[in-house]
N, C-alpha and C positions, 0 to 999 in steps of 0.2 A: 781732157784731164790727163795728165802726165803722171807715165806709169815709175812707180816706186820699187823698188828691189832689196828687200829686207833679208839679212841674215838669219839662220836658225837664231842665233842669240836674241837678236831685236826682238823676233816673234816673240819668244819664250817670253821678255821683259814685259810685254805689250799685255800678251797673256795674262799676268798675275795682276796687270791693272785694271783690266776689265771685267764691270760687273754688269752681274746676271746676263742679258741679251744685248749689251753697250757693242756696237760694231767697230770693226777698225777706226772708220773715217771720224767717230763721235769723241774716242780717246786720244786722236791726231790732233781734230781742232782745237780741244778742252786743251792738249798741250801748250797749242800754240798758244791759247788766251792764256793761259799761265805764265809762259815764257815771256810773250806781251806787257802784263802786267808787271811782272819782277822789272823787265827793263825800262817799263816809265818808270819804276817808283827809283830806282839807281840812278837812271835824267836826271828825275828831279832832286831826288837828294843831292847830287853830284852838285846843281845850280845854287843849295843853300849855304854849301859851304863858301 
């Protein structure tokens, strides 16, 4: 696993997203599936026009 090195800032933001007992790595993936998601739906929007 490849180590990561986040600024006080990022913590801090990381921080105010996380609930109750949610650890690092569960608000890292949910990001990614988020970010995932937004960029298919802009693929394929992108394809309809």
């Amino acid at each position: 696993m490849p180590q990561v090195h986040l600024d006080e800032e990022t913590v801090a933001r990381l921080d105010s997203l996380r609930e109750e007992d949610e650890d690092y790595d569960e608000i890292i993936t949910e990001l990614i599936n988020i970010y995932e998601a937004e960029e298919l739906t802009l693929f394929r929007t992108g394809d309809e026009v």
